[in-house]
N, C-alpha and C positions, 0 to 999 in steps of 0.2 A: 954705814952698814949696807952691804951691796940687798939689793931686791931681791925676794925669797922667788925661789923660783914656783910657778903658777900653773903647773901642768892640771895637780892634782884641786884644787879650790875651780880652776875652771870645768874639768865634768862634774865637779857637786851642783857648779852654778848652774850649767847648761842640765842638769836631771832636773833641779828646782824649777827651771824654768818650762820646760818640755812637762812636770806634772801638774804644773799648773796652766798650761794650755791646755793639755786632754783635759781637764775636768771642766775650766772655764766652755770649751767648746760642746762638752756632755751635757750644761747647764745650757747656755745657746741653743740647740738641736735639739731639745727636749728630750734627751736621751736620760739626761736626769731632770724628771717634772716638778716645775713648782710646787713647793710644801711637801715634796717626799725628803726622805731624814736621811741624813749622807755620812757616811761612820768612818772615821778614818781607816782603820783595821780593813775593812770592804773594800774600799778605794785601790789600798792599798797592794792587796791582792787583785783584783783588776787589773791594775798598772805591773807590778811585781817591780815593787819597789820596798825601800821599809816606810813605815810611818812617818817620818820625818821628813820630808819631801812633801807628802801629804799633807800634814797640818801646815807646812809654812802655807802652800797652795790656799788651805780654805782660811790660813788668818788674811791673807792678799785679795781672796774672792770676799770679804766679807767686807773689806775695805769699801771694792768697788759697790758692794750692794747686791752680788749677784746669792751671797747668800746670806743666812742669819744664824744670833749664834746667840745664847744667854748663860751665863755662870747657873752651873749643876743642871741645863736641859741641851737638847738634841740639836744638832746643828742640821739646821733644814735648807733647802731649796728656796730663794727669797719668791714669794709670788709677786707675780707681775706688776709694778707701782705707775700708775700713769704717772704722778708726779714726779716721780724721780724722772722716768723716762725724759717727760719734757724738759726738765733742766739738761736730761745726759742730751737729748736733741741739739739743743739750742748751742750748745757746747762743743759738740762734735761738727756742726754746720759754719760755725765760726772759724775754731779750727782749719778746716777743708779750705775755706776761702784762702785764710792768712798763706797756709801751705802752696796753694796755688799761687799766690801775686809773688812769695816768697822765691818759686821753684822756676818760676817762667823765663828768668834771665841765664838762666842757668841748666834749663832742658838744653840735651842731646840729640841729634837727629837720631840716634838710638835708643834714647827715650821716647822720643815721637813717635817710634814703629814701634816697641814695646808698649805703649795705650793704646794703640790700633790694633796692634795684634789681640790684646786683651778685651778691647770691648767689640771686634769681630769672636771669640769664643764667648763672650757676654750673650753677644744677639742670637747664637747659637745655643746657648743654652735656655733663651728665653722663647724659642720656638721649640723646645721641645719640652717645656717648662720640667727644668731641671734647676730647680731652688737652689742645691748644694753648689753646683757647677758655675750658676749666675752671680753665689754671690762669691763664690771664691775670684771670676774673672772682676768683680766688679771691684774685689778688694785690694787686686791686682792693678787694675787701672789706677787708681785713685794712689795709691801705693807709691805709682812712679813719681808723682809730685811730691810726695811728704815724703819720700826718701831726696830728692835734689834739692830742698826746699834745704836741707841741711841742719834746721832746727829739732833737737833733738827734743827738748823741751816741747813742743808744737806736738811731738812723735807719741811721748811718755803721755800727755795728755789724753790723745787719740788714743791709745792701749788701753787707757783706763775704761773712756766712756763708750767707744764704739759697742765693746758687747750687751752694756745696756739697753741700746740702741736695737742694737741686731735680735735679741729677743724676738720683738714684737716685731720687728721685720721679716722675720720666717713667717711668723702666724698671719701676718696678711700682706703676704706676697701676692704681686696680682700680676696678672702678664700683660695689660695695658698701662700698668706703671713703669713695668720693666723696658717696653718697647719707646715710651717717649725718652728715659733714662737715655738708650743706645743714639738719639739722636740728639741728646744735651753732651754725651761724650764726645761725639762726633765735631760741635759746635765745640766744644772747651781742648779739644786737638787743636783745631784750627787755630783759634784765638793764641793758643799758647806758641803755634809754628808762626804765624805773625808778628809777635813779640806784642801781643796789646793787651798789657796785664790788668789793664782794669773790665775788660772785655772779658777772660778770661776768670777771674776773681767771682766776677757776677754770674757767669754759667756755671761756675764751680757752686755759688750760695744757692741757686735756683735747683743746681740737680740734689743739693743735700737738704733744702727747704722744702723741696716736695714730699720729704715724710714725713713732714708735719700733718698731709691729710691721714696718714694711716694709723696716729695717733686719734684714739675715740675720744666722745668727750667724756668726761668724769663720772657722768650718769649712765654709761652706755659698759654692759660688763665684757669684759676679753675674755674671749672664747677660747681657750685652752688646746684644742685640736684644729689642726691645720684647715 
């Protein structure tokens, strides 16, 4: 049976996946707040899309935890879970490592200017403390390893758990965190242009372990506004 052809199945897949970014990223940016009620019909005209696109988005956002949903009530905004966070942490810092020892034999010297390039607009956004701008460079940087790294698996992982992560990474963004970051970049360049992957792995675990301090502890409540 010759393969159906794929024009039309791929922009359903790519609106699927484009609606569920804009919303995951609405819920990220606080643009949609923890525990406010997200209606697909709303969404849906926001985006100007039909409905269907929509719900698949918040059945795949409720997977990751980013929202909640119960049979006959409201599908709301998930509030902030330290717990989860810390598992999405630990997870996504593992990850980053793996991608890194993975990616190192196999960086490009155009890969190598493409994370330089990225974390000079990093450090640039971090002196003019532009949140959106640092962490778009930052997700850039990080990016070029877990794309060369070639593990797709490693990648799908990373999609899930980073934006649980990233939540509470906007709300205590601090700009003496961001500046030692630009100098762990810097250090995880090098290491990776030398080829010493264990070198490189360990500044990778250290720049992703460091938001273990911006995790509170259990008793301590998260403040909702930047």
């Amino acid at each position: 049976m010759p393969i159906p052809a794929a024009e039309a199945p791929l922009r359903t897949a790519l609106l699927r996946d484009t609606v569920h970014d804009r919303v995951r990223d609405a819920i990220v940016d606080g643009t949609l707040a923890p525990g406010e009620v997200v209606r697909d019909t709303e969404l849906a005209t926001w985006l100007g899309v039909s409905r269907t696109p929509v719900r698949e988005a918040l059945l795949r956002l409720g997977e990751t935890g980013l929202v909640r949903a119960a049979p006959g009530r409201s599908t709301v905004v998930a509030e902030i879970d330290l717990a989860e966070i810390r598992e999405a942490h630990a997870v996504v810092v593992s990850m980053h490592r793996l991608a890194v020892a993975e990616a190192v034999a196999h960086l490009t010297g155009a890969d190598l200017d493409a994370m330089r390039a990225a974390n000079a607009r990093f450090a640039g956004a971090i002196a003019r403390h532009d949140t959106d701008a640092a962490l778009t460079a930052d997700d850039d940087f990080h990016g070029v390893a877990v794309s060369a790294s070639g593990n797709r698996a490693l990648a799908t992982v990373l999609d899930q758990f980073s934006p649980v992560v990233r939540r509470l990474e906007r709300l205590r963004f601090a700009s003496h965190a961001g500046e030692e970051s630009v100098a762990l970049h810097d250090r995880l360049v090098q290491a990776c242009a030398d080829g010493d992957v264990d070198a490189a792995a360990d500044v990778a675990f250290r720049t992703w372990q460091n938001l273990a301090d911006l995790i509170p502890d259990p008793d301590t409540a998260v403040q909702e506004t930047p």
